[in-house]
C-alpha positions, 0 to 999 in steps of 0.5 A: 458641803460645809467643810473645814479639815476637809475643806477642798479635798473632796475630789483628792484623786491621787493625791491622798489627804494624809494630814487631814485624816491624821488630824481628824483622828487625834480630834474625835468631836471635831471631826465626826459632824464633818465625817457624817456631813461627807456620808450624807452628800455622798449618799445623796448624789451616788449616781454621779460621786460613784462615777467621779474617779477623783471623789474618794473622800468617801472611804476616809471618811467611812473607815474613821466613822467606823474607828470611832464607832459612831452609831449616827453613821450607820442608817447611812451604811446601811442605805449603801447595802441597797443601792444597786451593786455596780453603784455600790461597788464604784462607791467602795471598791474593794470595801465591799468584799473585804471590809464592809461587814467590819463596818457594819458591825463597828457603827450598829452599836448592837442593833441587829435588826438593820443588819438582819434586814440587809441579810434577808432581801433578796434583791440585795447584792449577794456580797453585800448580803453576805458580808452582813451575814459575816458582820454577826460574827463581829459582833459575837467577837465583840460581845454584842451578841451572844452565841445563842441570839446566832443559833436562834437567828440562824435557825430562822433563816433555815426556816423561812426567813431566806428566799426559797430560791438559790443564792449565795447567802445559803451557801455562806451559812454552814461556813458561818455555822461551823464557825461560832460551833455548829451544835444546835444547826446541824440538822438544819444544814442538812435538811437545806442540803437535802431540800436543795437550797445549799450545794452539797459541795459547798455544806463543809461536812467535814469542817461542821464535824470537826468542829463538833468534835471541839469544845464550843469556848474552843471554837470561840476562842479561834474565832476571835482570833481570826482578823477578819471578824474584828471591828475596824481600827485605827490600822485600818484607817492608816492603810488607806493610804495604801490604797486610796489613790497613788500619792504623787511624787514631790516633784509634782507636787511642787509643780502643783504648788508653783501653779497656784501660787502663779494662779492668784498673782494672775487672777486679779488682773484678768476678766472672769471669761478669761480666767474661767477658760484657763481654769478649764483648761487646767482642770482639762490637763489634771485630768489627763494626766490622773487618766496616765497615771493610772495607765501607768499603774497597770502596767507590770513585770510580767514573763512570759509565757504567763500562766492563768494563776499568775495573770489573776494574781496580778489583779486587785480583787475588784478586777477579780470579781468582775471576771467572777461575774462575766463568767457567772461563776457561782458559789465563790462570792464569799471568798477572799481573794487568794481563794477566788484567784485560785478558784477562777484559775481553775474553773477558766479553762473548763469554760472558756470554750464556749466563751470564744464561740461568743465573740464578734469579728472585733473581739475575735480579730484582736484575740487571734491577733494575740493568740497567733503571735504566741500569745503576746504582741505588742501594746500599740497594735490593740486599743487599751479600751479593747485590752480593758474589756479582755481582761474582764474575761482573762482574754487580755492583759497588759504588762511590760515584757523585756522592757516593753510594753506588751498585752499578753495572753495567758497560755493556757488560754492561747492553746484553747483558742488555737485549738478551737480557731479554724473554719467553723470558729470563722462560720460562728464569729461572722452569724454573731457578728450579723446577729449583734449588727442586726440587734444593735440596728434595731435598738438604734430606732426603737431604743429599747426591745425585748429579746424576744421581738428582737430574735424573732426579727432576727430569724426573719432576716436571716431564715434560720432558727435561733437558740435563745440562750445562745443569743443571749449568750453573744449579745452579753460579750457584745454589750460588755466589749462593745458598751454600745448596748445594755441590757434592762428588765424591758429587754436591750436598750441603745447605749444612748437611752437613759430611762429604758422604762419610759421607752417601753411604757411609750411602745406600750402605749401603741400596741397596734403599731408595729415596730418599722419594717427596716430591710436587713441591710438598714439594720446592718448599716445602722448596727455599726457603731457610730453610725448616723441616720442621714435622712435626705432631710438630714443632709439637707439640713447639714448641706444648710449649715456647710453652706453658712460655716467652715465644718468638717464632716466629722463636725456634721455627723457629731451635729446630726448625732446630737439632734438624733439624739435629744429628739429622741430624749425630748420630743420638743424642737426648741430643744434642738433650737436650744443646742444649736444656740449653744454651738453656733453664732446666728448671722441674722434673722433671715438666717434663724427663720429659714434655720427654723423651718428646717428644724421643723422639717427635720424633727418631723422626719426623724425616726424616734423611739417612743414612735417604734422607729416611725418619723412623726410624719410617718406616725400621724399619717399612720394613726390618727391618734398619735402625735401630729407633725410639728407646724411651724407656727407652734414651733415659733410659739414654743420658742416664745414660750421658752424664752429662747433669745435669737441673737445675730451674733454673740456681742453684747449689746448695749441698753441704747442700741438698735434691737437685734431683733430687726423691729427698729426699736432701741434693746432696752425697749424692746427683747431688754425689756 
């Protein structure tokens, strides 16, 4: 980006850009072609930014398009009310759920017809959707629209503009009904009542027929009124800083303030190999130490014994609607947060039983852990990543306890489990355990499968019958605490597979190969986490490079792990060929040639995805129309083809010196070519 007031901010973290936003609000046209600039890069690569902790010029640079309501911006908007909701909301955060239709409305410039669209795709998010919905009221407040251009529009989605289906969007509009005066759509209220498209309990009856009872200016009147329908401000920009990221201390920043000024005086006197390292290496520390702050800032006052009420009230409402979701709660979407924090506290308990007969031991181990130290136990004796995942389902949370840091749970829920633990809990948490291990098992070889190969093979193995909804119901805990699965449209998917939908268009393309017949205790073993697939090829590869450098197991396995891995990514060795170059340093030619034969073997006998969990080998000998083993000669080819150099060690080598490539030759008339 081609950045002036914003130039090096980009990634601010907690370091809040106060001056640059407060200039950029006092020069309008200055800032505006640099604003839309930051929409459009972020837009542009979400996947990544969205992920990036530290990028979050976005919510600035949004919040003042908006303020200064600029029409350019809102194709822009309105393209992050269709990117997929977990993107959307690591890109917005709460913005989403409380601003997001303001924003809208502020940079329409009047033009509905976009905000129409987001409202009427049903394959949209169902905040997003509803926030549109809300941006109508807006512009009603603002007069960019009329109460009649609402009532006819309305009356077109009761009528065939909605999908017939459930969501929440039909329950958001008798409220937003009632709330411009529900005279002209009552009946049409009623009749989605009746034909089941809306929830009687939440069609607001009540609310419609007081507000009928009122004067339509009256209702108006009260609307305007009401914040949450105003267009954003300049206050609203102010807050930001709030909230968008956690400022540093002067100390700090002086400490940061030193470290450059150290850095220029050093960096001229120092090779760009040198500096490069020591760059990383800060930027490695910086990292660490935003990652503690941020620790830090989750941990509260909090006693104990703690209620469920207040536990949630702790949290921000992204965290709320994380667990909103987890739970599938419906018909709450729509509400702000002290409503949903009320509304999670109540319905938690009813649900929560048959959430616990969801778990695997490990879930299990740490809850009872908990439970069992009346509800609280000190932080050290639980990971924080396993007390992250807890809270998303209110199991866990953290807090500092009489000066202590503690992770606690809340009581109500810690009588519901004492009740529920016993010998038939232990009976269900060790067949989930076996389920999960065998599902992940699978999905390690064949990458992806769908759920209903998968619990067929499940009762193969086990000789029981298996209630699918109950099996769905486990591996959902157990992809979201255990993150070593997910699941796709095209079924489950190894935690490691980046495009489920090529993994199974690949099984497709052999419909009379069967998936490979691992035993149980294959599928066992391979379901643990971390676990690497040392074939006897493996470990002689591995006993290969042992033998020619100082390795630990550990560096083995993590070696073996990648190998697996990018073959399953990219069928070709020279890949392989590839990593081992960027890791290792070849003492000579001999050495690269026996280390490519071994490659070859190696990938030939790796159990791949694409293959249904068959080697290469196994495969071609199988069926003759799948691929046949790599020779070692097209391997050679495929390296030349590549371009892959083999260098006898990493130094440079001079134009007028012997070729490291053994042909006698000087570099410059040989591979310097």
């Amino acid at each position: 980006m081609n950045l002036k007031i914003f130039k090096g901010l980009e990634r601010f973290g907690n370091r809040y850009p106060s001056e640059a936003v407060k200039y950029a609000m006092e020069n309008r046209e200055e800032a505006t072609p640099e604003l839309l600039e930051i929409l459009e890069y972020t837009l542009s690569d979400v996947k990544r930014l969205s992920k990036d902790e530290d990028y979050l010029i976005q919510f600035p640079a949004i919040y003042m398009l908006a303020y200064f309501r600029e029409k350019r911006a809102y194709d822009g908007i309105v393209r992050i009310a269709s990117l997929p909701d977990e993107q959307a909301y690591d890109l917005l955060g709460d913005t989403i759920t409380d601003d997001f239709g303001r924003i809208l409305a502020s940079v329409c410039d009047g033009n509905m017809e976009p905000i129409k669209g987001i409202i009427e795709n049903s394959s949209l998010d169902e905040y997003v959707r509803s926030q549109a919905l809300d941006s109508l009221l807006v512009l009603l407040n603002n007069g960019m629209v009329s109460r009649e251009q609402l009532v006819f529009y309305f009356k077109e989605l009761f009528n065939g503009k909605l999908e017939v289906d459930y969501s929440d969007v039909w329950d958001s509009l008798p409220r937003i009904c009632s709330l411009i005066h529900p005279k002209g759509l009552e009946e049409d209220i009623r009749k989605a009542v009746k034909d089941g498209k809306i929830m009687r309990e939440v069609a607001g009856f009540d609310f419609m027929e007081r507000q009928l009872q009122r004067p339509v200016g009256d209702v108006l009147e009260e609307l305007k009124e009401d914040e949450s329908y105003s267009l954003i401000s300049g206050e609203d920009v102010s807050s930001l800083e709030k909230w968008v990221g956690v400022k540093k201390s002067g100390d700090d920043f002086e400490e940061d303030d030193e470290y450059v000024t150290d850095f220029e005086k050093e960096s001229t006197d120092k090779n760009a190999e040198t500096l490069l390292l020591e760059v990383l290496e800060s930027v490695k520390t910086y990292g660490q130490r935003l990652h503690e702050n941020r620790i830090r800032r989750l941990w509260k006052e909090v006693d104990i014994p703690c209620s469920l009420h207040d536990a949630i009230h702790r949290l921000s409402k992204t965290e709320m609607d994380a667990i909103r979701k987890n739970y599938d709660l419906r018909n709450v979407s729509t509400l702000k947060k002290p409503e949903l924090e009320a509304e999670l506290a109540r319905q938690i308990p009813s649900i929560f039983p048959e959430t616990i007969y969801a778990l695997d031991k490990g879930a299990y181990d740490d809850i009872k852990l908990i439970a069992k130290n009346s509800g609280v136990i000190p932080d050290t004796d639980i990971p924080f990543s396993d007390v992250e995942k807890l809270l998303q389902y209110c199991m866990a949370f953290p807090g500092v306890y009489r000066e202590k840091k503690v992770v606690f749970m809340p009581a109500e829920l810690t009588n519901i489990f004492i009740q529920a633990d016993g010998s038939e809990m232990e009976s269900i948490v060790r067949r989930n355990t076996e389920w999960v291990r065998l599902a992940n098992g699978m999905l390690y070889y064949y990458g992806v499968m769908e759920v209903q190969h998968i619990v067929k093979r499940v009762e193969e193995l086990t000789g029981e019958e298996i209630d699918l909804s109950e099996f769905m119901r486990v591996m959902s805990f157990f992809c979201n605490f255990h993150e070593q699965a997910d699941s796709t449209p095209y079924g489950y998917k190894n935690g490691s597979v980046y495009d489920a939908q090529q993994i199974a268009e690949e099984h497709r393309k052999r419909p009379d190969v069967d998936y490979y017949p691992f035993t149980k205790k294959q599928l066992l073993k391979a379901g643990k986490a971390d676990y690497v697939d040392r074939t006897p090829q493996m470990n002689r590869f591995l006993r290969f490079l042992s033998d020619h450098y100082e390795m630990t197991d550990q560096d083995l396995s993590e070696i073996a792990s990648q190998i697996i891995y990018i073959t399953n990514s990219d069928s070709r060795p020279g890949k392989v060929m590839e990593y081992l170059q960027s890791c290792l340093e070849y003492p000579s030619f001999e050495f690269t040639q026996a280390l490519t034969a071994m490659i070859t073997e190696l990938h030939n006998n790796i159990r791949q995805w694409a293959l249904k969990g068959h080697t290469p080998n196994e495969s071609f000998r199988r069926e003759k129309k799948l691929p046949e083993p790599f020779p070692k000669e097209t391997f050679q080819a495929e390296q030349e083809n590549e371009k892959i150099n083999t260098p006898v060690k990493r130094t440079k080598v001079g134009r007028n010196d012997p070729c490291p490539c053994g042909s006698g030759k000087k570099y410059k008339n040989c591979c310097g070519k």
